[in-house]
C-alpha positions in Angstrom: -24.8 31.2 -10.1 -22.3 28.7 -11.0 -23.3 29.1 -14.5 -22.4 32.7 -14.7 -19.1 31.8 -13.4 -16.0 32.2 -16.5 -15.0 28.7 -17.1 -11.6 29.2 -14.6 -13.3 30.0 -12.2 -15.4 26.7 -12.3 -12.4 24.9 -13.0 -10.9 26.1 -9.5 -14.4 25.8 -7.4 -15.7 22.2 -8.7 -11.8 21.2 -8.2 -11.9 22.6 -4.4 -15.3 21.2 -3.9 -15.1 17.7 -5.0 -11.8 16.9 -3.7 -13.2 18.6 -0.1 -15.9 16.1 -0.3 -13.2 13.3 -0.5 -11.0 14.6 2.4 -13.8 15.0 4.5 -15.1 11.4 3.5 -11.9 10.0 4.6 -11.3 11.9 7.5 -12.1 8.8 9.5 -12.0 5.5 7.6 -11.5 2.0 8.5 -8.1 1.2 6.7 -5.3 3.2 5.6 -2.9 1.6 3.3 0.7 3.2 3.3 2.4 2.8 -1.0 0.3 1.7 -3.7 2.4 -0.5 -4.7 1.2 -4.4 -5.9 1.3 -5.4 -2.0 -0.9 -2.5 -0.9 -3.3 -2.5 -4.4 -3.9 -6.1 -3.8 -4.5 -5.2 0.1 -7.2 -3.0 -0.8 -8.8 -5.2 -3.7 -9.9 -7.4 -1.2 -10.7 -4.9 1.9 -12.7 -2.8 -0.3 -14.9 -5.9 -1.4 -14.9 -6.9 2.4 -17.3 -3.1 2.4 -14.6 -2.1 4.2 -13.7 1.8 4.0 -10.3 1.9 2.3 -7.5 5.0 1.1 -4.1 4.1 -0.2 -1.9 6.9 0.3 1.1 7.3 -1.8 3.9 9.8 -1.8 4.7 9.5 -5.4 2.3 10.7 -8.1 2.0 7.7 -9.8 1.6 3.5 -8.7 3.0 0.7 -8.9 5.7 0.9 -6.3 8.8 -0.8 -7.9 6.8 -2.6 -10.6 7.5 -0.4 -13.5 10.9 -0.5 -13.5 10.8 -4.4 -13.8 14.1 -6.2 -14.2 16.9 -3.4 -14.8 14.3 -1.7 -17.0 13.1 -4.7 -19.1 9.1 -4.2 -18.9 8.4 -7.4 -18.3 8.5 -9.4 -14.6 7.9 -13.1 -12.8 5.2 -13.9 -10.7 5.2 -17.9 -9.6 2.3 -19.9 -10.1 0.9 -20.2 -6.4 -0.5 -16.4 -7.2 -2.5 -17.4 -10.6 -5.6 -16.8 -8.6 -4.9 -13.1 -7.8 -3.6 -12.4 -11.4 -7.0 -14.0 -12.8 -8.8 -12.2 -9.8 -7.2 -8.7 -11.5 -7.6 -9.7 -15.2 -3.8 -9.6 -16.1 -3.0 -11.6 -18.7 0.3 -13.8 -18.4 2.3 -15.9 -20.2 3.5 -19.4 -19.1 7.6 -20.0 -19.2 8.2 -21.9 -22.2 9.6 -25.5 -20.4 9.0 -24.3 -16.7 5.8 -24.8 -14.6 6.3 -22.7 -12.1 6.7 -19.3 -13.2 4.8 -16.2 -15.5 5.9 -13.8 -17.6 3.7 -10.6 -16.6 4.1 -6.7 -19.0 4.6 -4.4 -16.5 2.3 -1.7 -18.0 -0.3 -4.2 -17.3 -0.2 -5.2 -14.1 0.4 -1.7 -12.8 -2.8 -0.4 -14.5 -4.5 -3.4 -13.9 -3.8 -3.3 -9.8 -4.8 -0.1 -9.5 -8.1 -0.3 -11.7 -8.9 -3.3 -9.7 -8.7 -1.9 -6.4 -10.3 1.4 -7.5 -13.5 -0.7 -9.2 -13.9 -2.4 -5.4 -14.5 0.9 -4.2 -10.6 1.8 -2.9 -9.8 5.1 -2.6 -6.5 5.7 -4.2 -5.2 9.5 -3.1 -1.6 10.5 -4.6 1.2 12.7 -3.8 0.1 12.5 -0.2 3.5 11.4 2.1 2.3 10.3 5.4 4.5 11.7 8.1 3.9 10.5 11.6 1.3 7.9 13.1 -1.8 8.6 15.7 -1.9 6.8 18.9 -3.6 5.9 21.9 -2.7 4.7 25.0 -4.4 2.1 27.8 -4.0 -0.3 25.6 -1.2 1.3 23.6 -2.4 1.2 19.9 -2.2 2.7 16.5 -5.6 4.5 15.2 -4.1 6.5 12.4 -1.9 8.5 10.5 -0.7 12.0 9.6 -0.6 13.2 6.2 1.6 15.6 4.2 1.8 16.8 1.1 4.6 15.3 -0.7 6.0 18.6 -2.1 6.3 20.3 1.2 8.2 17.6 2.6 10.2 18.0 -0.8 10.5 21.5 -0.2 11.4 21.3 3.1 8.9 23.9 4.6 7.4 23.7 8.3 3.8 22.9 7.5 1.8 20.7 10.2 -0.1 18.3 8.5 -4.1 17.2 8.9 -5.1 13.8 10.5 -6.8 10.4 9.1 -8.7 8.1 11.6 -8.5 4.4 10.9 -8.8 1.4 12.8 -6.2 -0.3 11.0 -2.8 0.7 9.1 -1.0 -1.0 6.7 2.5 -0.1 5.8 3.1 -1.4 2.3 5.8 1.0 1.6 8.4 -1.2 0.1 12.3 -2.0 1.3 12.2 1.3 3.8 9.2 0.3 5.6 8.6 3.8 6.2 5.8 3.9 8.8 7.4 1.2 10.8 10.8 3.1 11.0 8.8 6.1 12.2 6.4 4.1 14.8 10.4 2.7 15.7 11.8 5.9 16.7 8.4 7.6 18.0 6.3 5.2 19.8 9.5 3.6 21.8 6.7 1.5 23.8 5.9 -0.6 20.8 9.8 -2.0 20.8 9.8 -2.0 16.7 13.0 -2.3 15.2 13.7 -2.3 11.6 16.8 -3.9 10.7 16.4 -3.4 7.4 16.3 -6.8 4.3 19.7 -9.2 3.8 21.1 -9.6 0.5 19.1 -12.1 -2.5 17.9 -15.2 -1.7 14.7 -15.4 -4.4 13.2 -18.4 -3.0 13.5 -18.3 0.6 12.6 -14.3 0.1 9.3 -14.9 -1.7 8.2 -17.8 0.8 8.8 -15.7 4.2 7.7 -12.5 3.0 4.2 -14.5 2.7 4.5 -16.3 5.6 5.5 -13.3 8.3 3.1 -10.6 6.8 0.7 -9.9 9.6 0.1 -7.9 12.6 3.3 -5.8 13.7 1.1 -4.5 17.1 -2.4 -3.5 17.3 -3.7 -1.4 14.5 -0.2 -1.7 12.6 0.2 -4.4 9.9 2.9 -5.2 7.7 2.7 -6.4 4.4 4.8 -6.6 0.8 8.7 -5.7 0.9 8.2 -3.9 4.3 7.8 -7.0 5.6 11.2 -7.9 4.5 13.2 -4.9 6.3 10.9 -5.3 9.2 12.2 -9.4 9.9 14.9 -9.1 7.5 14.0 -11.5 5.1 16.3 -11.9 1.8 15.3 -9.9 -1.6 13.8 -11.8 -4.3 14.3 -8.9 -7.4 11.4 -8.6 -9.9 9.3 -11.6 -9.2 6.2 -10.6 -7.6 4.2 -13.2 -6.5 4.8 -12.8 -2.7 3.6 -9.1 -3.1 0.4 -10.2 -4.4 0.0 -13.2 -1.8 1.5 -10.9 1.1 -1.6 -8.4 -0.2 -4.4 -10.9 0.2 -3.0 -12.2 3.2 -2.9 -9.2 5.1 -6.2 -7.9 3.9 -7.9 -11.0 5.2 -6.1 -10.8 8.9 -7.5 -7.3 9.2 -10.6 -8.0 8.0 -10.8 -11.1 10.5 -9.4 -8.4 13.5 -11.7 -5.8 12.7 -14.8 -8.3 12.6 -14.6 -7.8 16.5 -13.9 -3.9 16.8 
């Protein structure tokens, strides 16, 4: 019985069995998110409270995406006003700019542990270290309805390992400036004519406004959102001011949640 077991040994088998019980849970899922970074936590804030099924995958073994790093190390970033809603939605506090309007002054701690708690509380599940390596398809109509998952330290180490499956009916790549899934779906799925050109050079305002307005649907089950929507129309950076990557977050969350109202 369990309770004979030396206290390693339980440490090993309840870690095996529990995590077991997740993987098989997620197997098949109704949205994978691709980064959990502040575009993909905000993403599956609102899915999850949709009662959508939601994992964020993330390669790193941490979140936050480019948000702790904030301006050349400085813990502290901008977010304009036009996302106040989502920063009250999350509970991070903010500071108004003494003698401008416009713009907050967000801690970076903060607002990573503050994404992530949020999307985790609307029932998100958040899985690190997990690199996602290749996308499912299927064909008549041509479609995404998945993704392949790695471990992140054997693609680190470089070892031949095939990796295990995750159903969806949507995917949203939210993996910052290399928009990694799209690049992959661009080189592997040549039937879907994606090409990622990659972002152009700063331009703050005009990057925060079309980030926004061209997160969406790349083809069906595919959706961009965050920074990856900037390499994937080559829209200008914007450095740490984060306000589109919260907006792009809701946004795309409510066009799949809209698409998959009819599937």
């Amino acid at each position: 019985m369990p309770d004979d077991l030396p206290l390693e040994s339980k440490i090993t088998r309840y870690i095996f069995e529990y995590a077991a019980r997740d993987w098989a849970s997620i197997s098949s899922t109704d949205v994978v998110i691709v980064g959990a970074g502040p575009a993909g936590m905000t993403a599956a804030r609102y899915l999850a409270e949709k009662g959508l099924r939601v994992v964020v995958f993330e390669r790193r073994l941490s979140f936050g995406g480019g948000i702790g790093g904030g301006g050349m190390l400085l813990h502290k970033l901008l977010v304009h006003r036009s996302a106040e809603q989502i920063l009250k939605d999350f509970k991070i506090n903010y500071t108004p700019v003494e003698g401008d309007e416009e713009l907050f002054v967000v801690d970076t701690a903060e607002f990573m542990a503050k994404l992530a708690a949020g999307a985790i509380e609307a029932g998100a599940k958040v899985v690190l270290g997990v690199h996602v390596d290749d996308v499912i398809i299927r064909t008549n109509p041509l479609r995404v309805t998945g993704v392949a998952v790695q471990w992140s330290a054997v693609i680190m180490a470089g070892l031949h390992v095939d990796p295990l499956f995750v159903y969806s009916k949507a995917v949203i790549d939210a993996t910052g400036h290399d928009a990694e899934i799209l690049s992959i779906v661009s080189r592997k799925v040549p039937g879907f004519n994606i090409v990622v050109p990659g972002e152009m050079s700063a331009y703050a305002e005009e990057g925060e406004r079309l980030v926004v307005e061209k997160t969406g649907r790349v083809v069906p089950g595919l959706y961009v959102a965050g920074m990856a929507v900037g390499a994937y129309h080559q829209t200008p950076r914007m450095g740490p001011i984060f306000s589109s990557m919260l907006l792009s977050g809701k946004k795309v969350a409510e066009i799949v949640a809209k698409d998959l109202e009819s599937v």
